[in-house]
MIDOSE-1310 file (N, C-alpha, C; in nm, 2 decimals, decimal comma, always signed):
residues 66
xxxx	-5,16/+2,49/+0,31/-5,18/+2,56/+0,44/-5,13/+2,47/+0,55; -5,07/+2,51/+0,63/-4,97/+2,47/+0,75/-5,11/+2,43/+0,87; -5,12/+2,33/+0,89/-5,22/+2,37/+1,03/-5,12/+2,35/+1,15; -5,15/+2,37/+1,29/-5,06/+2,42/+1,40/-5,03/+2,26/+1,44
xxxx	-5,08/+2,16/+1,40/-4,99/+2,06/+1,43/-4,89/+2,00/+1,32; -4,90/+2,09/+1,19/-4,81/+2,03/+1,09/-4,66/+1,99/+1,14; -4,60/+1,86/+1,13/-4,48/+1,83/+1,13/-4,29/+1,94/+1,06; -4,38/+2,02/+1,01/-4,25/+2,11/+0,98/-4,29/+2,22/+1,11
xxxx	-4,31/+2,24/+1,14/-4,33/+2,34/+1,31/-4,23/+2,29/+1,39; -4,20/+2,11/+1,37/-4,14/+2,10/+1,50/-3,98/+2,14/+1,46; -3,93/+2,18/+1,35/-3,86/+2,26/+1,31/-3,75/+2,41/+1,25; -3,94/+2,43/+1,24/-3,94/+2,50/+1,23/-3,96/+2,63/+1,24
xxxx	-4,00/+2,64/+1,35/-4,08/+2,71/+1,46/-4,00/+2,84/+1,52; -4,03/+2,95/+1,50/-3,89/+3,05/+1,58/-3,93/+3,10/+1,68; -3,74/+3,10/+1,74/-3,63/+3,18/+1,67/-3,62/+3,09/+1,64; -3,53/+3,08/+1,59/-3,47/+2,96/+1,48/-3,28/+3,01/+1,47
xxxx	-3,24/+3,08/+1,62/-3,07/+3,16/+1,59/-3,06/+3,31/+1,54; -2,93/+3,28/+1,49/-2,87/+3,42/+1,49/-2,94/+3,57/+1,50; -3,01/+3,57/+1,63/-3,08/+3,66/+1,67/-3,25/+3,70/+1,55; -3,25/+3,57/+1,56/-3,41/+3,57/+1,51/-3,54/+3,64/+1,54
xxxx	-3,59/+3,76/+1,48/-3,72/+3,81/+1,59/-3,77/+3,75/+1,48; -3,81/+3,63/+1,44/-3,95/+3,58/+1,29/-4,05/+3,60/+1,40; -4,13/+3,56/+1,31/-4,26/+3,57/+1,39/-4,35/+3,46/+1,35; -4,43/+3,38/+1,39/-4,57/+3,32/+1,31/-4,72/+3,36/+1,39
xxxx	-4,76/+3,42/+1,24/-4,93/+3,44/+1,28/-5,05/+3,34/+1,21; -5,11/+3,32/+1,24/-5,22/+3,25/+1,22/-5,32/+3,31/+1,11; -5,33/+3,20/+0,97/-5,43/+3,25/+0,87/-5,56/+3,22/+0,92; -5,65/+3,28/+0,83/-5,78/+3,18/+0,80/-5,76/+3,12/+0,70
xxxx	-5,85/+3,00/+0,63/-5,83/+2,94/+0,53/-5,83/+3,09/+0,40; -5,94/+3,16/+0,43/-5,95/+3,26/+0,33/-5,79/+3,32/+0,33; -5,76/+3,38/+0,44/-5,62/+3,43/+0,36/-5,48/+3,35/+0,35; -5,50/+3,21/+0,42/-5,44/+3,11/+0,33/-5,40/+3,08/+0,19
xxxx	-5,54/+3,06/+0,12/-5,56/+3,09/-0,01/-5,54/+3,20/-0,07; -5,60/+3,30/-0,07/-5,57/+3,41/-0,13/-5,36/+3,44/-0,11; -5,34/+3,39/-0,01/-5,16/+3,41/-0,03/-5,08/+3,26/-0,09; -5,17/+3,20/-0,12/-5,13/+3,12/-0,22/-5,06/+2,98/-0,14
xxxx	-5,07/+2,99/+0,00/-5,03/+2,89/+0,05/-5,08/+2,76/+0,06; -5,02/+2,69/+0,05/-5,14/+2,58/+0,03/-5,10/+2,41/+0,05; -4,96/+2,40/+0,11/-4,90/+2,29/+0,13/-4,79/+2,26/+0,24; -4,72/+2,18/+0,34/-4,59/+2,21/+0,36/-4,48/+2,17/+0,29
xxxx	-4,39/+2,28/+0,29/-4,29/+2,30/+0,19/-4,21/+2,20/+0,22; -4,10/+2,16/+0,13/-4,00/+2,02/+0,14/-3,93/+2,08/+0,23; -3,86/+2,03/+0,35/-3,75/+2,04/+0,40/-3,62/+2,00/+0,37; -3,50/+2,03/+0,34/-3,39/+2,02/+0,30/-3,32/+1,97/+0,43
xxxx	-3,25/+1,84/+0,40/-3,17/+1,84/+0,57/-3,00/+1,86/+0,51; -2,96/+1,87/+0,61/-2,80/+1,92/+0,54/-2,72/+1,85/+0,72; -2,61/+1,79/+0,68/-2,50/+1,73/+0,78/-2,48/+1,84/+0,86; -2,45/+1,87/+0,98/-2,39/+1,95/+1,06/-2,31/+1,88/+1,15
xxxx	-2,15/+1,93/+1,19/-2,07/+1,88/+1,23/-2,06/+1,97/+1,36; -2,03/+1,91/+1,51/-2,02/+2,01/+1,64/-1,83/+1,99/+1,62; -1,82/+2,13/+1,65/-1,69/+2,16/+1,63/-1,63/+2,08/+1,75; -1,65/+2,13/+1,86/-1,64/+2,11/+1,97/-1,63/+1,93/+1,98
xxxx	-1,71/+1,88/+2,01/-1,75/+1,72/+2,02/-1,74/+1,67/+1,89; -1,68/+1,70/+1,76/-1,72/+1,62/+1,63/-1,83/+1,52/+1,60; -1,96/+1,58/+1,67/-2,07/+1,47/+1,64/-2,12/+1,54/+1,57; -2,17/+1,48/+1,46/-2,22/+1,50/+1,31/-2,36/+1,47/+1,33
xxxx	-2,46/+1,58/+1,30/-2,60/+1,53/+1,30/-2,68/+1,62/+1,17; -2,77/+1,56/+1,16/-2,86/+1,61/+1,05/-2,93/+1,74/+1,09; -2,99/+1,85/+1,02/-3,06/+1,95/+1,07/-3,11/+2,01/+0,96; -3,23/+2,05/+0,95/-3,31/+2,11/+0,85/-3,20/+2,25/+0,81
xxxx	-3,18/+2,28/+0,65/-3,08/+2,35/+0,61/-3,17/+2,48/+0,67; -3,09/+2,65/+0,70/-3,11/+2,70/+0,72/-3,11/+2,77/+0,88; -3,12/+2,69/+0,91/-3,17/+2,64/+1,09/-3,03/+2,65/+1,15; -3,03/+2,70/+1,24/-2,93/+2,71/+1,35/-2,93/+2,59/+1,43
xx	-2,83/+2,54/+1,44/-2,79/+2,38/+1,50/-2,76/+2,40/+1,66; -2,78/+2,50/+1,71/-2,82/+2,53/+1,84/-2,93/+2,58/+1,95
């Protein structure tokens, strides 16, 4: 279970780009558990290159680098 200061928020948190409406709602522990949630997930980082300025930076895969 994610709590609202978990360290994946600060990346994960939307929109997140290409016209994102996600959303995040808030469990209780009960329906935490019962959906099976119960840790934060690994983050994958992946290289991203700015076309524009060629500076290469890291960014959680998935994630819009803007």
């Amino acid at each position: 279970m994610l709590s609202v200061d978990d360290p994946f928020w600060h990346t994960h948190f939307p929109p997140n780009g290409w016209g994102c409406k996600c959303r995040v709602r808030a469990l209780s522990v009960q329906e935490a558990t019962k959906k099976g949630i119960a840790k934060t997930p690994a983050i994958r980082w992946v290289s991203w290159t700015h076309q524009q300025t060629g500076r290469t930076e890291r960014i959680p895969e998935g994630i819009d680098p803007g």
